[in-house]
KOLKOLPA-838949 format. One line per 2 residues: number of its first residue (from 1); for each residue x, y, z of C-alpha. Coordinates in pm, whole numbers, m for minus. Each point is the difference from the previous one (the first is absolute). Layout:
! residues N
NUM) X Y Z ~ ...
***
This chain:
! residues 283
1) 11865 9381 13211 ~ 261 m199 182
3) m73 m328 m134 ~ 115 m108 m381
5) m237 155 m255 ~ m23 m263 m334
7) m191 75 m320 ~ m205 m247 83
9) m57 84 369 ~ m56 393 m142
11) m213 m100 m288 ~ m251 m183 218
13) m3 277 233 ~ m89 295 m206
15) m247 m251 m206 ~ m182 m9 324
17) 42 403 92 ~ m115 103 m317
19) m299 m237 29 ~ m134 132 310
21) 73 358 m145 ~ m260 m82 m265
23) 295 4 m309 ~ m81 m107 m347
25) 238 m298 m93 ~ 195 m28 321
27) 201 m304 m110 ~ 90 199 m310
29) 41 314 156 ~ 263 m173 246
31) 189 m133 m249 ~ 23 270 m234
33) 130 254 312 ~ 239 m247 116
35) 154 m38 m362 ~ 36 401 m22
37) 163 m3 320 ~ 245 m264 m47
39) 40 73 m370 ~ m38 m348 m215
41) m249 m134 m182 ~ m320 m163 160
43) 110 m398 m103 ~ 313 88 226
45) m207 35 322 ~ m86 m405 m26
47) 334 m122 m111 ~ 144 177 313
49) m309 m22 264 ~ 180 m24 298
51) 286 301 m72 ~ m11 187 335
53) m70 377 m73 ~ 235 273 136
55) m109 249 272 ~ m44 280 m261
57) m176 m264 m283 ~ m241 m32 294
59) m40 333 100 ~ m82 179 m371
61) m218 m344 m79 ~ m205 104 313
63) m47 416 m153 ~ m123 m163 m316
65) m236 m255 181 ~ m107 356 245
67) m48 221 m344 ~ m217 m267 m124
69) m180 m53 264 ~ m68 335 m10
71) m175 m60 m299 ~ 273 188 m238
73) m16 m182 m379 ~ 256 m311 m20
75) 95 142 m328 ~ 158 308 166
77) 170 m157 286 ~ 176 m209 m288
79) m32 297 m207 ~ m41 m191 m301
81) m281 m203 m184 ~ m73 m208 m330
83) m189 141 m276 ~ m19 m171 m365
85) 352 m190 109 ~ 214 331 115
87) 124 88 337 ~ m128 320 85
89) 85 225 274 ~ m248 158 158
91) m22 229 331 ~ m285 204 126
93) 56 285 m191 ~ m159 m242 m307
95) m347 m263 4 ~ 79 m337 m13
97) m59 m152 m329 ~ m310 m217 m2
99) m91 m316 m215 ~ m251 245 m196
101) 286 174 m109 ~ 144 m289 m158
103) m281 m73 m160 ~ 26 385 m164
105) 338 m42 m127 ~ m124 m363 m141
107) m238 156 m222 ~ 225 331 m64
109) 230 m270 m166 ~ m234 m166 m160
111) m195 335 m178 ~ 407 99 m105
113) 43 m302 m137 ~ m276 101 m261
115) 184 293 m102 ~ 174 m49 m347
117) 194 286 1 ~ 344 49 221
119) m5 347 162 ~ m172 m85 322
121) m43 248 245 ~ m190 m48 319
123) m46 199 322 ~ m87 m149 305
125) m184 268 225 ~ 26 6 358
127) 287 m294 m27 ~ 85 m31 424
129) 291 m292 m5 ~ 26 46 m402
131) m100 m362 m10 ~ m264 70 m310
133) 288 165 m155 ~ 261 m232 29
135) m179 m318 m128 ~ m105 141 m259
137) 331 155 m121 ~ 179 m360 108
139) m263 m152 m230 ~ 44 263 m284
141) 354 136 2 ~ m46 239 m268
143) m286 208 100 ~ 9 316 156
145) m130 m59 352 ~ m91 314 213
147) m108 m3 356 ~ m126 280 185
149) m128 46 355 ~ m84 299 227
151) 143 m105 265 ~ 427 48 m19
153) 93 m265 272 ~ m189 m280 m169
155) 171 116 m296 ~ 351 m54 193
157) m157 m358 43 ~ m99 m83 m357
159) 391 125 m147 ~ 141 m205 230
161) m226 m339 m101 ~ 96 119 m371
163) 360 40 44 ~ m40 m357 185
165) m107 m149 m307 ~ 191 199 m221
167) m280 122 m246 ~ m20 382 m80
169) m319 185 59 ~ m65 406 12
171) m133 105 294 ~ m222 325 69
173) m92 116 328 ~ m306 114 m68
175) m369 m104 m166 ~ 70 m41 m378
177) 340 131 m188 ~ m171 268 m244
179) 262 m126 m227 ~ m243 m304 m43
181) m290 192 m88 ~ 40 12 m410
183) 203 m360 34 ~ m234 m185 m294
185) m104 m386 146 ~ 79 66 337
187) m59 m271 246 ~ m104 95 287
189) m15 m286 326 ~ m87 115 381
191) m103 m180 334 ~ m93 360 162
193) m133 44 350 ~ m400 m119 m45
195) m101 m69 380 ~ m262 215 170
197) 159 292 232 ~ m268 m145 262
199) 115 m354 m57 ~ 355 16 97
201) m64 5 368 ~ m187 m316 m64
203) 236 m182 m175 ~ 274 m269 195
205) 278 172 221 ~ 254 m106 m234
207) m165 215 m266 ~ m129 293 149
209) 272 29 302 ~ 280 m95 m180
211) m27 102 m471 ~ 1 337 m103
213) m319 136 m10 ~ 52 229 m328
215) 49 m380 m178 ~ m352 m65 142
217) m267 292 12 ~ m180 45 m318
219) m201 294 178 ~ m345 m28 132
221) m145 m242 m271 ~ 315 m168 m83
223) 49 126 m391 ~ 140 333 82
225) 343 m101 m178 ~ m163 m253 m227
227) m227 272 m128 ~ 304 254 m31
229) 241 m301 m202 ~ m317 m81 m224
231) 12 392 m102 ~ 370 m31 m75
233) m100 m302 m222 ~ m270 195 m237
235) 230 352 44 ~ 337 m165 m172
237) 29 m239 m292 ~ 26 m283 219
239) m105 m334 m191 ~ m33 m240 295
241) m99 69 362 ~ 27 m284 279
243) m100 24 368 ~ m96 m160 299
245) m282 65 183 ~ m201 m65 302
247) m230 m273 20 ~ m331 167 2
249) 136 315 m262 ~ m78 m188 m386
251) m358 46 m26 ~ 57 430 103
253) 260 m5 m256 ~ m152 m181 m234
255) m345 202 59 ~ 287 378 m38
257) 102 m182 m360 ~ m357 m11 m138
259) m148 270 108 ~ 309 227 m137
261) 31 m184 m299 ~ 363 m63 36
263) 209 m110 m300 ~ 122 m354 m26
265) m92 m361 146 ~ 6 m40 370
267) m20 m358 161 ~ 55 m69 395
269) 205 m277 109 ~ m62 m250 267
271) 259 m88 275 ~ 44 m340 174
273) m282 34 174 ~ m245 99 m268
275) m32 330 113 ~ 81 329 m240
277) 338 123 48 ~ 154 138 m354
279) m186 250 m228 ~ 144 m72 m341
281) m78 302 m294 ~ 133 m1 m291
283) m97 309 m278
***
């Protein structure tokens, strides 16, 4: 590129590229790339439109345009995204946090908000980025948050977002602490893998090309995990259990708590789109 590259010039370019590439949100996408690259916030690209970019601006704005186009998750090239008002980093090694998930740590607030007494302690199982974790230890300082996840790199992933945001939370690698098990009024909170292992080649390249598929197989019927956190639930003297779910999942879990005669109240919880997404129970 010989001739002088602008923001504007650039912006209108890649809006095009990523057009014809078939890219979600191109204008967006553009923007948000070229901000990362040149480092300043996204209000600065329109109060300085016509800044001519360097030779290497250009060139490492063009491997994040490529990388998308590729079909690689914006949130990792940035390798950040927003969830309940924190930055959180996020890389492969972790899923990216999802609106549904927002809604989980929405009503996990609101449920430990009905708690009278002060000695909070909630796991969240399976925590990827940590970014159940730390919301709800920003939003109650003095409980005892624990996060735990099988996997030790996205463990690496959620310390770092906690030391980010400078809230303290005991991590396990592993499935559940055992030190938890005889913890009376445990909360327990998860968004655990819950997609069919025959649905993941099925599901957009961003998703099944790009997330870590441990974060997203629930087995062959999708409750594999679900089934083995809901055993944790009745095998501890955990109080409160929240989780997300798959769409289609409510009525088979519903259908388990009946027919066992599990202890407690169970509801199921609607997401924006009126569809069943958190299994609520409650002993």
């Amino acid at each position: 590129m010989n001739e002088a590259w602008t923001i504007r010039k650039i912006l209108a370019w890649s809006n095009e590229y990523l057009q014809k590439n078939s890219i979600d949100s191109p204008k967006v996408t553009s923007q948000l790339l070229l901000c990362s690259v040149l480092k300043i916030p996204r209000l600065n690209l329109f109060l300085d439109i016509d800044r001519i970019l360097s030779n290497t601006e250009l060139a490492s704005y063009k491997q994040y345009i490529i990388r998308r186009v590729n079909h690689e998750p914006l949130e990792y090239i940035l390798g950040e995204t927003d969830f309940i008002g924190h930055k959180v980093f996020v890389s492969p090694k972790v899923l990216i946090p999802r609106p549904e998930t927002e809604l989980l740590v929405q009503e996990t607030i609101n449920e430990l908000k009905k708690i009278t007494h002060k000695d909070l302690v909630i796991i969240d199982i399976g925590t990827g980025s940590g970014c159940i974790a730390l919301s709800v230890k920003s939003e109650f300082p003095g409980a005892q948050v624990w996060a735990s996840d099988i996997s030790l790199p996205a463990l690496e992933v959620a310390k770092v977002n906690a030391q980010s945001h400078n809230v303290s939370v005991n991590f396990y690698n592993g499935f559940f602490p055992s030190e938890l098990k005889s913890v009376k009024d445990l909360i327990i909170v998860s968004n655990p893998p819950y997609i069919q292992s025959e649905v993941i080649g099925t599901l957009m390249p961003e998703v099944k090309d790009h997330e870590p598929k441990l974060a997203l197989d629930g087995g062959k019927d999708g409750l594999d995990i679900i089934w083995q956190i809901l055993d944790i639930f009745y095998q501890t003297q955990a109080k409160h259990l929240l989780m997300e779910i798959g769409y289609d999942q409510g009525l088979e879990i519903s259908s388990k708590f009946k027919t066992e005669k599990l202890v407690g109240e169970l509801s199921i919880i609607k997401d924006y789109n009126n569809l069943d997404r958190i299994v609520k129970i409650s002993k």
